[in-house]
C-alpha positions in Angstrom: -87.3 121.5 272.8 -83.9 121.5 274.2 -83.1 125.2 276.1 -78.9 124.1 275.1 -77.3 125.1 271.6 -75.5 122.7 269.5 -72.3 123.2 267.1 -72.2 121.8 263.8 -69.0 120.0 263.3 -69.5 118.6 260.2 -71.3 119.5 256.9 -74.3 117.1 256.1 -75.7 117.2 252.3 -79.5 116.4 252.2 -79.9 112.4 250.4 -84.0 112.3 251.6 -86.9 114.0 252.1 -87.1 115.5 255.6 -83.6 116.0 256.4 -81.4 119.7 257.3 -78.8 120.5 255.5 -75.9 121.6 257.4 -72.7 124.0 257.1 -69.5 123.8 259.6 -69.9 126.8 262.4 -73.5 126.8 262.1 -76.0 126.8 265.6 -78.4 124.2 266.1 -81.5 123.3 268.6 -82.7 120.0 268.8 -86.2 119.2 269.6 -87.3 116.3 271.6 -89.2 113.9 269.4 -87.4 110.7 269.1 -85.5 109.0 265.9 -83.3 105.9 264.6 -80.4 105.3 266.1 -77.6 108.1 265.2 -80.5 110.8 264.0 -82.1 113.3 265.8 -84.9 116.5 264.8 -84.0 119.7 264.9 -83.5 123.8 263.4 -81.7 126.0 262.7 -80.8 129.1 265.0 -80.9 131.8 262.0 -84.2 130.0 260.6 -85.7 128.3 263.0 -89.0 127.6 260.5 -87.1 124.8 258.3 -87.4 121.4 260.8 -85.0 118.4 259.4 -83.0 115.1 260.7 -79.5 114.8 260.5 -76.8 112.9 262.3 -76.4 113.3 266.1 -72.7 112.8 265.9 -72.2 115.8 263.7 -73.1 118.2 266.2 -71.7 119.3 269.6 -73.4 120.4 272.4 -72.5 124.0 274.0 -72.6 125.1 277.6 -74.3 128.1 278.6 -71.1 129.9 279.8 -69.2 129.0 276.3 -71.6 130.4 274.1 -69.8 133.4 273.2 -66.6 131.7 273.2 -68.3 128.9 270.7 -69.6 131.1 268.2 -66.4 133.3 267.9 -64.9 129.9 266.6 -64.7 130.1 263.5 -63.8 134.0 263.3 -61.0 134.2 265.4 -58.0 132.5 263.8 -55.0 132.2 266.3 -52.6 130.5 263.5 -53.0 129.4 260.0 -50.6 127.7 256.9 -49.9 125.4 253.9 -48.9 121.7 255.4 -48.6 118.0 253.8 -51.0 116.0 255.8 -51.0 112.2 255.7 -53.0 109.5 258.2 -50.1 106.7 257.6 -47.5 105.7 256.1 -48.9 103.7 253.6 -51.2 106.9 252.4 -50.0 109.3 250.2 -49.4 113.0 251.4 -51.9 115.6 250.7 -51.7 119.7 250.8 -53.8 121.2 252.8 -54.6 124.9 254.1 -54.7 124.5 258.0 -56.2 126.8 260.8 -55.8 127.3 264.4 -59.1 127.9 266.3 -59.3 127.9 270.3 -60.7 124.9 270.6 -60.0 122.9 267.5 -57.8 122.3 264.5 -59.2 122.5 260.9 -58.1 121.9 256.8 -59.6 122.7 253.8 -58.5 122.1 250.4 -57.5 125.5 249.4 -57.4 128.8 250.8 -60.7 130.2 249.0 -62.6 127.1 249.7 -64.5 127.8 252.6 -65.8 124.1 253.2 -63.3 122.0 255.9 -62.4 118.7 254.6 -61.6 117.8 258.4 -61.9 118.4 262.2 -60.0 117.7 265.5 -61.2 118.8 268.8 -57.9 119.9 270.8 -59.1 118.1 274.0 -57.6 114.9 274.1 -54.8 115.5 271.8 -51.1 115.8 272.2 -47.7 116.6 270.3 -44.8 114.2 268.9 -42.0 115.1 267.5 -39.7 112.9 265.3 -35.9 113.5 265.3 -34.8 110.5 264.0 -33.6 110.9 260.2 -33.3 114.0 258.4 -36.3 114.0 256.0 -38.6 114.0 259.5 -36.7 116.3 261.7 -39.4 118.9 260.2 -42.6 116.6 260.9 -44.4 116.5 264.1 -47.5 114.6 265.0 -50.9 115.1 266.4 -51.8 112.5 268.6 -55.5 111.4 270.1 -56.7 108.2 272.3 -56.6 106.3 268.9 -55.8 108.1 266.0 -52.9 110.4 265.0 -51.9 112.7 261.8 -48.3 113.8 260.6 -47.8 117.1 259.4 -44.7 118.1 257.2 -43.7 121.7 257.5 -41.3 123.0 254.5 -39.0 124.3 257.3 -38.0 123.3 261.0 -38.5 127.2 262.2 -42.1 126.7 260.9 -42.7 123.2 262.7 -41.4 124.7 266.5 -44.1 127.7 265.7 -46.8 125.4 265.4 -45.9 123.5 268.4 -46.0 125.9 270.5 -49.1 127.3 269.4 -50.6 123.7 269.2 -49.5 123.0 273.3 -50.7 126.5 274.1 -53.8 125.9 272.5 -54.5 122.1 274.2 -53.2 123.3 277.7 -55.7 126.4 277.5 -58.8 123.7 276.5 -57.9 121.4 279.3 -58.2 123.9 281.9 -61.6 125.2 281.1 -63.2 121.5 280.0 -61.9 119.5 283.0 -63.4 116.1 283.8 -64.8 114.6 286.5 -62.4 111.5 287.8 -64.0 107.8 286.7 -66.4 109.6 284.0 -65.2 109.7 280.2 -67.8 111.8 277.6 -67.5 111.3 273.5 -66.0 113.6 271.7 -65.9 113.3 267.6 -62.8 112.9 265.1 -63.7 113.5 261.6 -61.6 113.4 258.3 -63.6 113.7 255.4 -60.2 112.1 253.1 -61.1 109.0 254.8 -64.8 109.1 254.8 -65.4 107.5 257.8 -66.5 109.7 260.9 -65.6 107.5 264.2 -67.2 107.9 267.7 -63.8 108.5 270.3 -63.9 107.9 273.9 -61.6 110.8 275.6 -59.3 109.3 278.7 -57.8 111.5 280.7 -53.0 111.1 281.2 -53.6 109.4 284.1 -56.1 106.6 282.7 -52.8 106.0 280.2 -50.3 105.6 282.4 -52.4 103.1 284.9 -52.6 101.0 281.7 -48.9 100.7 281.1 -48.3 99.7 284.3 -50.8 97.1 284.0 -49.2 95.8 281.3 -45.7 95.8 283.0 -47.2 94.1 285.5 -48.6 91.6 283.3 -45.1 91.0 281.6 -43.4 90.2 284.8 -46.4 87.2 285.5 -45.9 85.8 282.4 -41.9 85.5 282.7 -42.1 83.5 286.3 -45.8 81.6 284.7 -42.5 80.2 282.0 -39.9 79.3 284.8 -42.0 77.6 287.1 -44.0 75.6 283.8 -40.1 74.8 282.7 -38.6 73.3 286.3 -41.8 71.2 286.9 -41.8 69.5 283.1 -38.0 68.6 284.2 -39.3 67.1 287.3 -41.6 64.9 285.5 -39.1 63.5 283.0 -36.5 62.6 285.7 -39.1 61.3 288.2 -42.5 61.0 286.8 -41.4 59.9 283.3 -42.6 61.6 280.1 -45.4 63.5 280.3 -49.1 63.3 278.7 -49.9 63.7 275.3 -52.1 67.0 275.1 -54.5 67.6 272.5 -53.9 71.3 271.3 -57.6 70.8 269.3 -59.9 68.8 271.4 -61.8 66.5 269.3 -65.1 67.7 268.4 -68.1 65.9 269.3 -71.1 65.6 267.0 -74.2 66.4 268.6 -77.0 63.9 269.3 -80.2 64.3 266.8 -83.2 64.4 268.7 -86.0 61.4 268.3 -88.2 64.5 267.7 -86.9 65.7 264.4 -88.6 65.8 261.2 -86.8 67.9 258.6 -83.8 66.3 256.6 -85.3 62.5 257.6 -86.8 60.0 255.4 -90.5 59.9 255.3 -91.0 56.5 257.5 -88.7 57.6 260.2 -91.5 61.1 260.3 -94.4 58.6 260.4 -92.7 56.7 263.5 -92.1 60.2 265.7 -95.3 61.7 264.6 -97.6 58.1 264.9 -99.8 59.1 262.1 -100.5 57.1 259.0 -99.8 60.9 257.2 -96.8 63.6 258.4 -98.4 66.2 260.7 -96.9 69.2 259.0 -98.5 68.3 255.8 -102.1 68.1 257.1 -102.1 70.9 259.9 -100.5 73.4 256.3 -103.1 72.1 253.9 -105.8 72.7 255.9 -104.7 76.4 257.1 -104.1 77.2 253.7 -107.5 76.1 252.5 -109.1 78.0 255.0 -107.2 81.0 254.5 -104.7 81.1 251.2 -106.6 80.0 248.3 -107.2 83.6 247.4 -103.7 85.0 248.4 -101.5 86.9 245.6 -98.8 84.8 244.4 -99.1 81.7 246.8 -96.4 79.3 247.2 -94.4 82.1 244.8 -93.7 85.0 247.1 -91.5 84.0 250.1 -92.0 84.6 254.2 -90.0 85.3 256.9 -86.7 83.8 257.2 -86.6 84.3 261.0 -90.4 83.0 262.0 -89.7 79.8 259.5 -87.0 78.9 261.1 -88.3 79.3 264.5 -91.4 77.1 263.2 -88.9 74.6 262.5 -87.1 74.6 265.7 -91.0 74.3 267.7 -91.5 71.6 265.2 -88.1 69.4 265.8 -88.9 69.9 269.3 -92.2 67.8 269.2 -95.1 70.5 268.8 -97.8 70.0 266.8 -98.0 73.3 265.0 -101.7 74.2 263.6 -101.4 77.8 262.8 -104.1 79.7 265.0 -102.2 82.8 265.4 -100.6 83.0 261.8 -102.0 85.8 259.7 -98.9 85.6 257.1 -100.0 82.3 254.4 -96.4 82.8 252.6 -94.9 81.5 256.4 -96.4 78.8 256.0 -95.8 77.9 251.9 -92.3 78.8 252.9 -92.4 76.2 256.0 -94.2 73.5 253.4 -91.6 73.8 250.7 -88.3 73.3 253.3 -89.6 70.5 254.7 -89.8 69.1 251.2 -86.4 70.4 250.0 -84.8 69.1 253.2 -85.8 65.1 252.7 -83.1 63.1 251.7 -85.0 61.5 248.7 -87.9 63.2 246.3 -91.5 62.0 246.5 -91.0 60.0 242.9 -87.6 58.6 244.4 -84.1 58.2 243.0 -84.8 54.4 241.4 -88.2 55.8 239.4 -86.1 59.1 238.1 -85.1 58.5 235.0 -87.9 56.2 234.1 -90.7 59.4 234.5 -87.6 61.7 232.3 -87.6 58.8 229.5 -92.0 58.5 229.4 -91.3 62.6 229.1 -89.8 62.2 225.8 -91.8 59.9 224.0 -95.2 60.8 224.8 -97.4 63.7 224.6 -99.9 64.5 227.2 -102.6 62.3 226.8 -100.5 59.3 226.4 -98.3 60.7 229.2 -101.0 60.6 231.5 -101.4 56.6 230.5 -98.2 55.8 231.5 -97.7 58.2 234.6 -100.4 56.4 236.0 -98.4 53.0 235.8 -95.4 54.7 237.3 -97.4 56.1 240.0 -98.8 52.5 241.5 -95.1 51.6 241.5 -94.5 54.5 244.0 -94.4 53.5 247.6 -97.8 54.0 248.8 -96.7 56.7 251.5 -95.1 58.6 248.9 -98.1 58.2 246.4 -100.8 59.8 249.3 -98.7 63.1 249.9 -98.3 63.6 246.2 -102.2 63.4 245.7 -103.0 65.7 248.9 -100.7 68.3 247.5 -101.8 68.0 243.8 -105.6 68.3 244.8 -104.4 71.5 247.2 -102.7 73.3 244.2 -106.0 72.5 241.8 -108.0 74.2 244.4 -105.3 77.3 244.3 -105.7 77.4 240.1 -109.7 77.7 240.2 -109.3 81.1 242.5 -106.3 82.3 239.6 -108.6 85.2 239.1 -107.7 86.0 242.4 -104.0 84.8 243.1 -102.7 84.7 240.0 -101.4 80.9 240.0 -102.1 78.8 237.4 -101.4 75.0 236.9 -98.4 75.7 234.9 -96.9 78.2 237.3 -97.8 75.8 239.9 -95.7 73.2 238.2 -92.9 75.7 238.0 -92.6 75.7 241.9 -93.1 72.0 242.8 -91.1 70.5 239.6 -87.9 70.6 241.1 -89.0 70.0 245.1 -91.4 66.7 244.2 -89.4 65.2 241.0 -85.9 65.8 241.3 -82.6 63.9 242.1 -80.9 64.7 245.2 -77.0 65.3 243.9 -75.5 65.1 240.4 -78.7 65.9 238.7 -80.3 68.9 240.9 -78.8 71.8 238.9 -79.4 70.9 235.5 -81.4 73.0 233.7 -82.7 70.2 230.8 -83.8 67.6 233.4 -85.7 70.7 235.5 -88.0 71.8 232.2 -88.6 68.0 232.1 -89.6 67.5 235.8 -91.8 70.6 235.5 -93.8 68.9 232.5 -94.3 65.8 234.5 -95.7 68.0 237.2 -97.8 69.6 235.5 -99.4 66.7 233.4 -100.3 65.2 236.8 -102.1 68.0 238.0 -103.4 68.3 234.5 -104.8 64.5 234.1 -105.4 64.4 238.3 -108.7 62.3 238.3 -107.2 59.5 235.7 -104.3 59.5 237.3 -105.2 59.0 241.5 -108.8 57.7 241.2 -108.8 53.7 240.4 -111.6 52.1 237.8 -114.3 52.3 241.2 -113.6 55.8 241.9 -114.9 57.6 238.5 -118.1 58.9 238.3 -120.2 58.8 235.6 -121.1 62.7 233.8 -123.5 61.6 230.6 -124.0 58.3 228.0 -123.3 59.1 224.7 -123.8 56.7 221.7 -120.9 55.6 218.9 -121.7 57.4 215.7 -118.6 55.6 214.1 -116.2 52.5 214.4 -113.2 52.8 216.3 -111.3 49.8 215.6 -108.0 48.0 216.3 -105.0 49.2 214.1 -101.1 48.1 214.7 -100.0 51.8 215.2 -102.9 51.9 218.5 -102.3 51.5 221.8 -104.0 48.3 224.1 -105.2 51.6 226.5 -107.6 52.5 224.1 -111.3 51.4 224.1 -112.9 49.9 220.7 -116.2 50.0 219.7 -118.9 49.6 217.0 -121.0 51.8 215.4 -123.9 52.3 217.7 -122.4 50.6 220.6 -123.0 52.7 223.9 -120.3 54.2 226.1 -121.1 55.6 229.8 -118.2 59.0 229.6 -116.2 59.4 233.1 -113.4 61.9 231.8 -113.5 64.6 229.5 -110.6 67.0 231.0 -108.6 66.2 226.8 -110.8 67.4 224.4 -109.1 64.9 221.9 -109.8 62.0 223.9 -112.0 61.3 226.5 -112.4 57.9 228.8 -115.0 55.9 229.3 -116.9 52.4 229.4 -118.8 50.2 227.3 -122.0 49.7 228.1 -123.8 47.5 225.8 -123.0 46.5 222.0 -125.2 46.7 219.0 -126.7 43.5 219.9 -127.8 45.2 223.5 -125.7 42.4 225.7 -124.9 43.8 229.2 -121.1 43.1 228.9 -117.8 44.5 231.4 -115.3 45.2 229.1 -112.3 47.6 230.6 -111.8 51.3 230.5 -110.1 53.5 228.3 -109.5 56.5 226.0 -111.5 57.1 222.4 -112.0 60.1 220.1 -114.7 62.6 220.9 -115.5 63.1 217.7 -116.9 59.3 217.4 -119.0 59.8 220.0 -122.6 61.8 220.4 -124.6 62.7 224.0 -128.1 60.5 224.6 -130.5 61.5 226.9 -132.1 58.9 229.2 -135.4 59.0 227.0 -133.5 57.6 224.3 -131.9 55.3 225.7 -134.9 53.7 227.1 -135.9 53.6 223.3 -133.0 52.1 222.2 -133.3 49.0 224.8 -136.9 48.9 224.6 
């Protein structure tokens, strides 16, 4: 606890819990636990039990020999009177009920309110008077090291009384607070009708005058700097000829891109500076966040750090392979992932294939969707076609913990739509193409293992056996698979419950024939177990 008392200057109006409330006048100890910036701990004098913060620059520290002297402030009034205050000239004047104290100058609103709209310590200050026009032969002015307040006094008797009380008052304050030479302390100008307390530097008359004649001194440099600049361009017209042209705004220089960078450059020129078949970012994200984020809250939908995603990127520009050892925040990295996507100059679906995946979005519905995705998709770079599986395969491993994270495929889709299959441009802020994109999205994660795996890549789940004919029609599609009844069909695909996909196997006549994949109804089909199927052949 600190053994010196401490003035409040400045009334403070509780806004939280844990903060003193504070009256002008009123004694104050401060302990010695530290706080924020501008705050301190302490109580008060009268009840020391209540403990609070407040604002450091509201109080004043005492010395031990002005104790008496400090607390006998606010009692002894030396002069007192109505006066029109204003800051400037552009404000608008205000009456005010002023009062003379030993060490400082104070206003409140009215005579019986006891609350001081504002406060001047007397130590810095000084007097002005104006005697220029009429109207302001009765104002004077109190001046600090920055700021300064006109008074208007109704007569000019009443303005030369509160002069001299005013000079009294400052000359008897500078005598018993004298300062050190070379040291300055803060003292604290407050006006409550401009709501803004300031923090003051006090200099001392001599400080002032060593500036001016700085200044002067400056003055006379600049006026021979112009003379001697003047005879010497006339010597180089007559002799030298004419002068130089000199650029006023130096042309700016555009700085050089490093061979390191990866964000905002097209995905072959990130191949070349990482010399991987893949981009290093992608693989080194995917598999921290498998490790560690499938089971996060709101994954790849809550945001990180702005500061330690940029400063990834910087390490990352630089040439450092990142792999996340010391990362304990997963939405850093999501947040890291989804820049480096925003930032490439074209989408993974590209600019030429745009509008061709927003027309397939209109005609079809899912499951034919899915059939002609999966055309668009081989016509994808093959690059382009490898990140968009790795990613789609992550976020179907983030949608079977949604128990956990709260992520399904559709608000998956909602996140990636416009980053993977959007138009750089024209097209990025419209809302009708962005429901569209999201669709397409989401269909791919939906219909994944039709869509990425080729014919080799399917495995087989069960053999089922054709309960009815499902023949050619000129509304049908040439993806669909037709069969017989009793024909038998080895299932790879049952993610539609409409329509799964599948092989033929063998026809009625039990001939081993390849014939090509594709969708049929469910309900024309029925499970066999091996048993009977060895019948059946048998």
């Amino acid at each position: 606890m600190s053994s010196l008392p401490y003035r409040v200057l400045h009334k403070h109006k509780p806004k939280k819990k844990g903060q003193l409330q504070l009256t002008v006048g009123e004694i104050v100890y401060l302990t010695n636990k530290p706080f924020k910036k501008g705050y301190c701990q302490g109580f008060l004098a009268n009840n020391p039990k209540k403990i609070g913060i407040f604002p450091r620059l509201y109080v004043e520290q005492l010395d031990n020999n002005l104790e008496n002297l400090e607390q006998a402030d606010l009692k002894k009034i030396i002069f007192q009177g109505k006066l029109c205050k204003r800051r400037s000239k552009f404000q608008k004047w205000r009456k005010r009920y002023i009062k003379l104290y030993p060490r400082s100058l104070t206003w409140f609103k009215n005579l019986s309110n006891q609350e001081p709209t504002g406060l001047v310590q007397l130590k810095d200050c000084r007097i002005l008077q104006k005697y220029s026009k009429k109207k302001q032969s009765k104002q004077f002015i109190l001046q600090s090291t920055t700021k300064s307040w006109t008074f208007n006094c109704t007569s000019k008797k009443e303005r030369d009384e509160w002069i001299k009380m005013l000079n009294t008052q400052i000359k008897t304050v500078s005598k018993k607070f004298q300062y050190l030479k070379g040291k300055r302390k803060n003292t604290l100008l407050i006006d409550i009708d401009e709501k803004k307390p300031r923090l003051q530097r006090s200099l001392s008359r001599g400080s002032l005058y060593q500036k001016r004649e700085k200044t002067k001194i400056k003055k006379k440099k600049k006026i021979n700097t112009l003379a001697r600049s003047v005879t010497h361009a006339i010597f180089e017209k007559k002799i030298l000829g004419t002068p130089k042209k000199r650029y006023k705004n130096k042309p700016t220089t555009k700085k050089k891109s490093l061979n390191t960078e990866i964000f905002g450059v097209p995905l072959q020129t990130v191949i070349q500076r990482d010399n991987s078949k893949i981009p290093k970012i992608i693989l080194n994200s995917v598999k921290y966040l498998e490790k560690n984020g499938l089971k996060t809250l709101g994954i790849f939908r809550k945001s990180g750090y702005k500061k330690q995603i940029d400063q990834y990127k910087q390490r990352i520009n630089l040439g450092e392979n990142l792999l996340f050892e010391n990362e304990n925040n997963v939405h850093n990295v999501t947040g890291l992932l989804k820049l480096w996507f925003r930032e490439l100059p074209e989408t993974l679906l590209t600019s030429n294939l745009y509008f061709d995946f927003i027309k397939i979005q209109n005609e079809h519905k899912d499951k034919k969707l899915s059939i002609e995705l999966k055309k668009l998709v081989y016509k994808l770079p093959e690059l382009n076609r490898i990140i968009f599986r790795i990613i789609s395969e992550l976020c179907i491993n983030i949608s079977k913990h949604k128990s956990a994270n709260k992520m399904d495929i559709s608000n998956l889709a909602l996140l990636f739509g416009p980053t993977l299959c959007s138009r750089r441009g024209i097209y990025s802020n419209d809302v009708t193409n962005m429901q569209k994109e999201c669709r397409i999205v989401s269909t791919m994660f939906k219909y994944y293992d039709f869509i990425f795996r080729n014919k080799e890549q399917f495995e087989e789940l069960f053999i089922a056996m054709a309960t009815k004919a499902f023949t050619q029609n000129n509304n049908q599609e040439n993806d669909q698979l037709y069969f017989n009844e009793g024909d038998i069909i080895s299932v790879l695909n049952t993610d539609d419950q409409e329509f799964w996909f599948g092989t033929l196997i063998s026809n009625v006549e039990g001939k081993n024939e390849k014939i090509e994949q594709g969708f049929f109804p469910s309900n024309y089909v029925e499970k066999i177990s091996e048993e009977e199927l060895l019948e059946i052949f048998n």
